[in-house]
BADOKOL-687081 format. One record per residue (C-alpha): residue number from 1; x, y, z. Coordinates in steps of 0.02 Angstrom, whole numbers, always signed. Example, Ala and Ser with C-alpha at 12.3 -4.5 7.8 and 13.67 -1.06 7.14 Angstrom:
{num:1	xx:+615	yy:-225	zz:+390};
{num:2	xx:+684	yy:-53	zz:+357};
//
This chain:
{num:1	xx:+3961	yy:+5316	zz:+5968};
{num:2	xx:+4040	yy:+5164	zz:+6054};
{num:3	xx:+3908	yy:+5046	zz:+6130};
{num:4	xx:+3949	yy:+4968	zz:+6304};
{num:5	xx:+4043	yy:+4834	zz:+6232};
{num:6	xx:+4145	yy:+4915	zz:+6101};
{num:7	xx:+4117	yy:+4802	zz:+5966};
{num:8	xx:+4044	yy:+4908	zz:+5816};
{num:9	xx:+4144	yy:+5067	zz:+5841};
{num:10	xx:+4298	yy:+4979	zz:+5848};
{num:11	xx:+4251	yy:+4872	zz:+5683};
{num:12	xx:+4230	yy:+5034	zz:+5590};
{num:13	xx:+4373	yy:+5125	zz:+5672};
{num:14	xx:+4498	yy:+4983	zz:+5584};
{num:15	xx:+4397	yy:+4969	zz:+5421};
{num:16	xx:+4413	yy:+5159	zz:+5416};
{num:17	xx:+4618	yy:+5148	zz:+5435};
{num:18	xx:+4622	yy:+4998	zz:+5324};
{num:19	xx:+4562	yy:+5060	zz:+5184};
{num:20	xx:+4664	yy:+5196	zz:+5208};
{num:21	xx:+4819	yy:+5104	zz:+5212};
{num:22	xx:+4754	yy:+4995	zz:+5048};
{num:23	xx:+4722	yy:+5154	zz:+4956};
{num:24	xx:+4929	yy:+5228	zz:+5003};
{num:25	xx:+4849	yy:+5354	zz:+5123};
{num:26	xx:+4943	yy:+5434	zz:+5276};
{num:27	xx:+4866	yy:+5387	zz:+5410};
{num:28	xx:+4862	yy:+5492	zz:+5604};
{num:29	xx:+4812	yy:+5362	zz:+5740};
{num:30	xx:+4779	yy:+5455	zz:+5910};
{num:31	xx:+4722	yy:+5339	zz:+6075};
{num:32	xx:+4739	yy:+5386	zz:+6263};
{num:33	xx:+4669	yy:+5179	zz:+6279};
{num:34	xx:+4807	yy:+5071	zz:+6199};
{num:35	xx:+4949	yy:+5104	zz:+6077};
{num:36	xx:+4930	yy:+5156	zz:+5891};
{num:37	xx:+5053	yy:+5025	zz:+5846};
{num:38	xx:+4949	yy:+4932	zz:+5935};
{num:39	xx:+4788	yy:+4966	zz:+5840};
{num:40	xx:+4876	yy:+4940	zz:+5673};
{num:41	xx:+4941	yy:+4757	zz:+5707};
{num:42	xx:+4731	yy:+4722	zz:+5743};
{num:43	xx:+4678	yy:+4803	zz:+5557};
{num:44	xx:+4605	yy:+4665	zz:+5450};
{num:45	xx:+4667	yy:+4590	zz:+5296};
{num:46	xx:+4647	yy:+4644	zz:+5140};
{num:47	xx:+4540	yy:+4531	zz:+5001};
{num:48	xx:+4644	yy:+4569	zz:+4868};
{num:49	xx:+4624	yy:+4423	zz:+4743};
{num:50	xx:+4461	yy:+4535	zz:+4691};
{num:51	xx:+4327	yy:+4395	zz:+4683};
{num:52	xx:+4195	yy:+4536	zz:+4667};
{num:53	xx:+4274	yy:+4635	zz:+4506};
{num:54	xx:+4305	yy:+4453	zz:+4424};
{num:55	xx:+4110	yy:+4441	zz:+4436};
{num:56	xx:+4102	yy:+4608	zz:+4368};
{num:57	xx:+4194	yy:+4592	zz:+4211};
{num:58	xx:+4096	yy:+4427	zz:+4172};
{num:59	xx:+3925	yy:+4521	zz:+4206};
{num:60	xx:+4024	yy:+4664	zz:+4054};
{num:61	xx:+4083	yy:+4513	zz:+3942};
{num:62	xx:+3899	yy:+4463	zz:+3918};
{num:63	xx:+3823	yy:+4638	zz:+3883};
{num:64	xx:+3958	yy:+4646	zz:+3742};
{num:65	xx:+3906	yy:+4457	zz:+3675};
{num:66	xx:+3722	yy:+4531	zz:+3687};
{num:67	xx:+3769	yy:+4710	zz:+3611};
{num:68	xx:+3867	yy:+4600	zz:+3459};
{num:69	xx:+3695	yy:+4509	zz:+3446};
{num:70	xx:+3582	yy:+4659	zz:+3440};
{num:71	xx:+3697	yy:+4755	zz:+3312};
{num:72	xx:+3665	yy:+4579	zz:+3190};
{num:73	xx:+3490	yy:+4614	zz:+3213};
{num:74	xx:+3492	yy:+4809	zz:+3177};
{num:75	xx:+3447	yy:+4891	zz:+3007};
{num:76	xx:+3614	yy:+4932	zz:+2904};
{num:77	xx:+3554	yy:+5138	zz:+2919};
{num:78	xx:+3547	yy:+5141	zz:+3106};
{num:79	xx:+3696	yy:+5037	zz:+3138};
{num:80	xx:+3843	yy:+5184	zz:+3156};
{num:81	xx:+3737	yy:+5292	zz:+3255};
{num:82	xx:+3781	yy:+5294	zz:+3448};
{num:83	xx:+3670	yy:+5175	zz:+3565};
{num:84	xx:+3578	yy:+5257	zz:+3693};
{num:85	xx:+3566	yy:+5141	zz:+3863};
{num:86	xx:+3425	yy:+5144	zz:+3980};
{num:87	xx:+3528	yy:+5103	zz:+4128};
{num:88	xx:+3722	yy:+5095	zz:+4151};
{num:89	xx:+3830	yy:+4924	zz:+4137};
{num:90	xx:+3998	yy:+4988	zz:+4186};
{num:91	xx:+4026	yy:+4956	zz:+4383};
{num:92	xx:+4139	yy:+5077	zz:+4460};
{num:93	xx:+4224	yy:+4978	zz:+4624};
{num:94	xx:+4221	yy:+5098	zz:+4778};
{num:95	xx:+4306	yy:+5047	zz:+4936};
{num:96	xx:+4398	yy:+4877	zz:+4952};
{num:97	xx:+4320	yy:+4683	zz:+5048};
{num:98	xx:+4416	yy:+4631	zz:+5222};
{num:99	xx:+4436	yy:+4477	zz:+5310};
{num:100	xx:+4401	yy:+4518	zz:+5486};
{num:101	xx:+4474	yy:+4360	zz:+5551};
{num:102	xx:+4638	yy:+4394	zz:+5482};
{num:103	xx:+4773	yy:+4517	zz:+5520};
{num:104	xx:+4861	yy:+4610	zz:+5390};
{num:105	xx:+5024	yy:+4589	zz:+5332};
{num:106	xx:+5155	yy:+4708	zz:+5448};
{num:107	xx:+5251	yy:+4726	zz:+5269};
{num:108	xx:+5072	yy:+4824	zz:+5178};
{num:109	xx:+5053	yy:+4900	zz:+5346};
{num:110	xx:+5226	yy:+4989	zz:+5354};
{num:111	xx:+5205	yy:+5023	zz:+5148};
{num:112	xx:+5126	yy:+5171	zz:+5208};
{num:113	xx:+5162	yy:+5326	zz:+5313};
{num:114	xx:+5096	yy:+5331	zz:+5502};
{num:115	xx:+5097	yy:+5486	zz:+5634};
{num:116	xx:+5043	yy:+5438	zz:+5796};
{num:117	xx:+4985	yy:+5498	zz:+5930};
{num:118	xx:+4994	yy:+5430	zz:+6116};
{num:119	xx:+4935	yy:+5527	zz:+6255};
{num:120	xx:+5041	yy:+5458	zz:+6397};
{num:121	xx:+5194	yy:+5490	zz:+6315};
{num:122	xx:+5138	yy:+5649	zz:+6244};
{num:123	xx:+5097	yy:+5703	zz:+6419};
{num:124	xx:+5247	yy:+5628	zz:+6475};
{num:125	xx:+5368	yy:+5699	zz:+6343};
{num:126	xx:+5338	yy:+5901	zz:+6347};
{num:127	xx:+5286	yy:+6015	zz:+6502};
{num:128	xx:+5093	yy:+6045	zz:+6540};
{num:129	xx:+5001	yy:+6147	zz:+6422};
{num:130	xx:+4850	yy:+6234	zz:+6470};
{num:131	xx:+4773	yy:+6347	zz:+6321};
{num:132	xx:+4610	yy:+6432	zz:+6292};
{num:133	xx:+4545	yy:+6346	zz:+6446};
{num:134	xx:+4536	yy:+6191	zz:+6332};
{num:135	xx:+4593	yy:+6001	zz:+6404};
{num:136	xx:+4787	yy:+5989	zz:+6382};
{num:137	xx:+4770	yy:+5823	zz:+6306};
{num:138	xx:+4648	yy:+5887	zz:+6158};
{num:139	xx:+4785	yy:+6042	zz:+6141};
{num:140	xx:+4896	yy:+5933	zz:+6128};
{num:141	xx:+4824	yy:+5829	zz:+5983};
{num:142	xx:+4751	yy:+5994	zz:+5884};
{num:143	xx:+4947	yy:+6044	zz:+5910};
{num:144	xx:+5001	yy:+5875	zz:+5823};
{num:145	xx:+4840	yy:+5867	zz:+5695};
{num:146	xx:+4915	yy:+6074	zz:+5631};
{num:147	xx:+5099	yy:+6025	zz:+5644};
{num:148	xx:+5076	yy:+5852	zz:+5539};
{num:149	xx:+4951	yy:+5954	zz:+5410};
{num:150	xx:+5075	yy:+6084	zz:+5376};
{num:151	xx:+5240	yy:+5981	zz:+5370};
{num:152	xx:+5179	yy:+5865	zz:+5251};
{num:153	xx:+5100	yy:+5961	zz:+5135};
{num:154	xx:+4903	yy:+5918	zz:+5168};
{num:155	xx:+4848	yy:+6102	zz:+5164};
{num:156	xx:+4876	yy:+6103	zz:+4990};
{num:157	xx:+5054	yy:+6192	zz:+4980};
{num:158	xx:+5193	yy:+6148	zz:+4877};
{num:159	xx:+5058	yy:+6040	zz:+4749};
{num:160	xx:+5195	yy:+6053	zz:+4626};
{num:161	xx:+5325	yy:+5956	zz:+4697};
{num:162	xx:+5233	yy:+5839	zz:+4786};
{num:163	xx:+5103	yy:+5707	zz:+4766};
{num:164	xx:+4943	yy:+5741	zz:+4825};
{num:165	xx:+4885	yy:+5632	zz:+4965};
{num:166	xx:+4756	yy:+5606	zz:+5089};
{num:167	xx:+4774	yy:+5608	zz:+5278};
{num:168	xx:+4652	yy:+5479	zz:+5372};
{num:169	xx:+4652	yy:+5534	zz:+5531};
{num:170	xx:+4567	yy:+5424	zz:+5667};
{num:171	xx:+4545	yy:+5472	zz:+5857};
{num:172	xx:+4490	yy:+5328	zz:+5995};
{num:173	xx:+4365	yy:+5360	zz:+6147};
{num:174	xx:+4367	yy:+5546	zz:+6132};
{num:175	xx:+4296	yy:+5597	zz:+6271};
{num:176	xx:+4335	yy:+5477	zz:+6412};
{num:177	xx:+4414	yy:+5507	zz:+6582};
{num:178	xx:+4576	yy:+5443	zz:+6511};
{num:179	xx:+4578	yy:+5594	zz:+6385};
{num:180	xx:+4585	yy:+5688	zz:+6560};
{num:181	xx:+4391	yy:+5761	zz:+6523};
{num:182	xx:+4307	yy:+5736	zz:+6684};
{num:183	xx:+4143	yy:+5761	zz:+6554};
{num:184	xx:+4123	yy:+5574	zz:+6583};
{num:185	xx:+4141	yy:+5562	zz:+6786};
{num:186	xx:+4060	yy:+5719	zz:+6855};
{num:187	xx:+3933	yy:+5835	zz:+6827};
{num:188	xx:+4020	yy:+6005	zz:+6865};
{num:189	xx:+4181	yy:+5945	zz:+6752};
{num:190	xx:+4326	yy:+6078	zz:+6749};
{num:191	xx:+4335	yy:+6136	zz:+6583};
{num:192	xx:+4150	yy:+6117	zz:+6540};
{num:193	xx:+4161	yy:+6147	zz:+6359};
{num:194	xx:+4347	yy:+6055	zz:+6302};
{num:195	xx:+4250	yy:+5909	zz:+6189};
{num:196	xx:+4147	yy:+6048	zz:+6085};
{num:197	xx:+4301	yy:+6166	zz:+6084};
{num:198	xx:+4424	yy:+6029	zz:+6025};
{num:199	xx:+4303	yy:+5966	zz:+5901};
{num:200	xx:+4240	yy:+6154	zz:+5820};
{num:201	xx:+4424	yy:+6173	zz:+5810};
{num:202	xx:+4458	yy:+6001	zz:+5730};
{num:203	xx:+4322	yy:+6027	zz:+5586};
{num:204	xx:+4392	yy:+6189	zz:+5548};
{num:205	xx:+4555	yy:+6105	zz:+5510};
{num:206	xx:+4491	yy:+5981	zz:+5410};
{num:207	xx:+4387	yy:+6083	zz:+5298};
{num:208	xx:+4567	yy:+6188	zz:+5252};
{num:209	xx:+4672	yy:+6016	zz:+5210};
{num:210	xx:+4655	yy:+5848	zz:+5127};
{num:211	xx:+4613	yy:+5740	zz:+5282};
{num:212	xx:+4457	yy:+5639	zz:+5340};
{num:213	xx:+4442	yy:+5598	zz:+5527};
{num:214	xx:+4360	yy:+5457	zz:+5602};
{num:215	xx:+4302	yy:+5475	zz:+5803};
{num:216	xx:+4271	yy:+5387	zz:+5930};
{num:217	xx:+4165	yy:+5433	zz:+6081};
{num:218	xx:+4095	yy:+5341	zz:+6256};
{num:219	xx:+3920	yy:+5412	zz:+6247};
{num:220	xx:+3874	yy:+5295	zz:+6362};
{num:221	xx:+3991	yy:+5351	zz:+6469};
{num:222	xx:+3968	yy:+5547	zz:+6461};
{num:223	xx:+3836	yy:+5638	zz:+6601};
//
């Protein structure tokens, strides 16, 4: 939910694509608010010097200098047979550090693949599409979501030739007036039921491909 300011959301909206472009994941940006090139040239930088797993493999260093120590102290007849530990030492690293008050590079931003998605040109682009009595904008986007799933191979076909990947997909201030959803501006809106349609439809297309979705939405704003 964004708050009235926007601050939060918007944090974890970029950490969300950033990771994704750190880990080589596609990446679907979709905004009716400002541009997805836009959004990408704000995505913080990257700590990649990996302070964190230097600290890590010291912690590991001295659990070997204290297992070399215990196995001097052990009786010759127990000393081949496999130690059991009472908790794990190995760290496994999930997720990457970011330096909010720096951009990232446009050169590790372009290393990866982007689809986006802008409403006003959309809109602008193709003739009006009214389906299902759903918002034309969220058609619109479910259209692009389907087309970019299937052409690229995230439904799982063709595994043999191609790498698998992941799709992060990440959709800003679903739900506002400049979606077209009058949800947010009056209380007998047009098409009543668009938001729940579009997302029902959404998670059903995520559940059949390799994609993750990050959203956006105005609470605040919504009667």
């Amino acid at each position: 939910e964004e708050d009235k300011y926007d601050l939060y959301s918007s944090l974890l909206f970029k950490y969300f694509l950033a990771e994704g472009v750190v880990c080589g994941h596609d990446l679907f940006v979709a905004s009716a608010k400002e541009h997805p090139d836009n959004i990408l040239k704000e995505l913080p930088a990257p700590l990649l010097d990996d302070t964190h797993g230097k600290e890590l493999g010291d912690e590991a260093a001295a659990v070997k200098s204290e297992d070399f120590q215990d196995s001097m102290k052990i009786a010759w007849r127990y000393q081949n047979l496999p130690k059991v530990e009472a908790s794990p030492t190995t760290h496994t690293k999930f997720g990457h550090y970011y330096d909010v008050s720096k951009k990232m590079s446009p050169e590790l931003c372009q290393s990866v693949k982007l689809h986006s998605f802008y409403l006003h040109e959309e809109l602008s682009s193709e003739p009006k599409m009214k389906t299902c009595k759903m918002n034309s904008g969220y058609a619109r986007l479910l259209q692009s979501i389907q087309r970019i799933i299937s052409q690229e191979g995230f439904d799982g076909s063709d595994p043999q030739k191609k790498k698998r990947n992941v799709l992060r997909i990440g959709i800003q201030s679903l739900g506002s007036i400049l979606w077209g959803d009058d949800v947010s501006c009056s209380y007998t809106p047009e098409d009543t039921h668009s938001l729940t349609k579009f997302l029902y439809v959404l998670r059903g297309l995520l559940r059949k491909s390799l994609s993750a979705c990050i959203i956006t939405v105005p609470a605040h704003l919504i009667q």
